[in-house]
N, C-alpha and C positions, 0 to 999 in steps of 0.2 A: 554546403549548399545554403544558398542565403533563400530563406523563405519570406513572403511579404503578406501584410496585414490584412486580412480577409472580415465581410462583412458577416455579421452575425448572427441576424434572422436567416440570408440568403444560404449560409454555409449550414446550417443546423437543415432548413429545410430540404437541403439537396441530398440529405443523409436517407437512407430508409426508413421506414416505421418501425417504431420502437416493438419489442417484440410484444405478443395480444394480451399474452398470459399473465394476472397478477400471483406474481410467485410466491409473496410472502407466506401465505400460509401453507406453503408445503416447505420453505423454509424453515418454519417456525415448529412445525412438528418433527422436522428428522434431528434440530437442536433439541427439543424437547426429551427424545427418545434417546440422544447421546448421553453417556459420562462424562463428555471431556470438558472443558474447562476451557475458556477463551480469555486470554489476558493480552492488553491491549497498550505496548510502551509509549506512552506521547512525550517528543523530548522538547514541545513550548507549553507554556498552559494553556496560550490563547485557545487553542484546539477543544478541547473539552468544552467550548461553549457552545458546538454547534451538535452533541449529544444527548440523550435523556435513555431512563432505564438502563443506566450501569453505573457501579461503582468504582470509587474514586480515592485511590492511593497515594500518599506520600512517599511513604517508608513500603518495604518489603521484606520483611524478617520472612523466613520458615512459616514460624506458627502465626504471624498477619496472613499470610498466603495459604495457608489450610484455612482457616478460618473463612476464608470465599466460598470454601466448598459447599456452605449450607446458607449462603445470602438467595435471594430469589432472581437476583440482575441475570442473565443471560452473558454478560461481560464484563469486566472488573480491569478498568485503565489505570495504568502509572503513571504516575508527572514524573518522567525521572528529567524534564528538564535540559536534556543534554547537548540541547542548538546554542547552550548558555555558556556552555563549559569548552576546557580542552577539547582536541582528539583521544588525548592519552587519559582523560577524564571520563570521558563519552565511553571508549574503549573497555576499559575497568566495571564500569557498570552495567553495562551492556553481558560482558562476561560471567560476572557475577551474577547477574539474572538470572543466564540460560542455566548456569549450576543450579541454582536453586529451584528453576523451575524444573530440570532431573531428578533431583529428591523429591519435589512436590508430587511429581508424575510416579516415581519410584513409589514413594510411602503411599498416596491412595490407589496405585493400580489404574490410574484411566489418564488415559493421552490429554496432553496440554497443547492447546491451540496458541500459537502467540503472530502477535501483528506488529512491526512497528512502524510507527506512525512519524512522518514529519509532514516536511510541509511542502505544498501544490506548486509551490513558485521553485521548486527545486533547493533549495538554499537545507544545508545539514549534513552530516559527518556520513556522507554516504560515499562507499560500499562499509566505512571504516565498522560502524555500529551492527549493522547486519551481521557482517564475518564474525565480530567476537561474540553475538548471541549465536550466533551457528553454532560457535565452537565452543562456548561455554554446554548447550546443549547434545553435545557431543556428534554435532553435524550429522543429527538426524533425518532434516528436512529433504525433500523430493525436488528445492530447487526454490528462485524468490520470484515471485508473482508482485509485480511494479504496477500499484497503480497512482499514479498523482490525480488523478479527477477529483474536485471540487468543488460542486453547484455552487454551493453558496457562496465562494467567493468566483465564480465565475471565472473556475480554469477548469479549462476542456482538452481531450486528448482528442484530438482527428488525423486518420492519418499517421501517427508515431510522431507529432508534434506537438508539443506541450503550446496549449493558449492560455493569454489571459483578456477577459473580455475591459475591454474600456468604451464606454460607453455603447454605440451598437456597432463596435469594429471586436475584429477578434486578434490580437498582435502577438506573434511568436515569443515565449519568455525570456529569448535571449536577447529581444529585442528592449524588454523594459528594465527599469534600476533594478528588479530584484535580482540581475544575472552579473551586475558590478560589485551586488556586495563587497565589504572585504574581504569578508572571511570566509565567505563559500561560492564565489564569483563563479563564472563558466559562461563558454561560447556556443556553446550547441542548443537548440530549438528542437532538435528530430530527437528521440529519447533514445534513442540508438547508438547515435553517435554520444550523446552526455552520457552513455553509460560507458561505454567505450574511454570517455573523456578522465571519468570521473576514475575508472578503474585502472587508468594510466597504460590503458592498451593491455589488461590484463583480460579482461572481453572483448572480443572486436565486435564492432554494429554487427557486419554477416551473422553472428551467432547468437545474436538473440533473439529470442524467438516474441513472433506479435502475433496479435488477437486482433482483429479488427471488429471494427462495429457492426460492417455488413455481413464478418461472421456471427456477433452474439444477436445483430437482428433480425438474421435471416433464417440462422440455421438452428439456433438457438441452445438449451442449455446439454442439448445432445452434443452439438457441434463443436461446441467449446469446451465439453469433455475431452472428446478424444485431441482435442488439440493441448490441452492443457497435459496428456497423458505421454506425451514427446519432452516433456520437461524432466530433465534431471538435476545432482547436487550441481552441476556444472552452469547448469543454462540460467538466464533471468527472462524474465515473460512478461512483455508489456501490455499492458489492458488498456485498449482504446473505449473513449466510454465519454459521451453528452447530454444522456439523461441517466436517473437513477436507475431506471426498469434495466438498462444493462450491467446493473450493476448485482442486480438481482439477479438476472440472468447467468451472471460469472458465480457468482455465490453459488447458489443453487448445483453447477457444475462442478464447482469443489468438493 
């Protein structure tokens, strides 16, 4: 489906109200109260500029990654860099991680959160880098929660269509040069179908499972529990999301 360029103020305003609630701080107390450990893979470095209060990895040995355990940051990111590198480069390291971060998890006894992070315009060794942290982590996960939203540079999910804002028009990603790159090109705008795309029909759109907006801002962090709770190793779950508060909202239901 060929989707077309949609206005920016008028499309955001047609959306619901965000939801009332500011969540952060009940956010902030149930990480306070956990053991676990959130580690955060970024494969550009650009990325990291738009963070504060976490720390910031090159390398990943064992005992570099013990050593998090008693820093104050709430999350501790890796450059591993890997939109730079091979597949079969990406791949390797990726793998290597999820091992490490099983011993990590093993030697102190408390669960390790991991996220990996590319980039909003789609462009990156995806499902390739996912599947080998799964499996390096011994494919423990409940399933991959996809979110590309990015305020800051003004890409929005509405709908299960990836936007990027250019000036006050909203244009579907496949629509601009990030989706010719060379080396990580694609034709799909609906996340659906790019997941489908990207995973060579090894997920069809039908099965992947979406969160819409007017669920996390209607029904809120209740509603998007139990929908998040239909996700298995199998499924991926797209988060539609145009401001931050739903983003907290997804969080919070996690």
């Amino acid at each position: 489906m060929q989707y077309r360029p949609v206005p920016l103020k008028a499309t955001l305003d047609s959306l619901p109200p965000v939801w009332p609630e500011d969540l952060i701080p009940e956010i902030e107390a149930i990480l306070q109260a956990s053991p676990s450990m959130v580690f955060v893979l970024d494969d550009d470095p650009t990325g990291a500029q738009t963070v504060h209060n976490a720390s910031f990895l090159t390398e990943w040995s064992l005992d570099v990654l013990l050593s998090e355990r008693y820093q104050p940051e709430e999350a501790t990111f890796l450059l591993i860099n890997t939109r730079a590198k091979t597949e079969e480069e990406a791949v390797k390291i990726n793998t290597d991680l999820g091992l490490e971060f099983s011993r990590l998890s093993r030697q102190l006894r408390i669960p390790i959160s991991v996220i990996s992070r590319s980039d909003s315009t789609l462009r990156g060794h995806f499902p390739a880098e996912v599947d080998a942290l799964a499996e390096g982590m011994g494919n423990s996960h409940d399933g991959i929660i996809f979110i590309p939203f990015f305020i800051q540079g003004g890409r929005y999910t509405i709908d299960n269509v990836q936007y990027v804002s250019e000036g006050n028009m909203l244009v579907p990603v496949a629509q601009t040069p990030f989706a010719k790159d060379s080396a990580f090109g694609y034709k799909s705008s609906n996340l659906c179908d790019w997941i489908e795309e990207k995973t060579q029909g090894r997920v069809s759109s039908e099965e992947v499972i979406t969160i819409s907006i007017d669920e996390i801002r209607i029904g809120g962090p209740d509603a998007v529990e139990e929908k998040l709770k239909q996700v298995d190793q199998n499924n991926i779950c797209i988060i539609n999301s145009a401001d931050m508060r739903d983003l907290d909202v997804v969080a919070l239901a996690i």
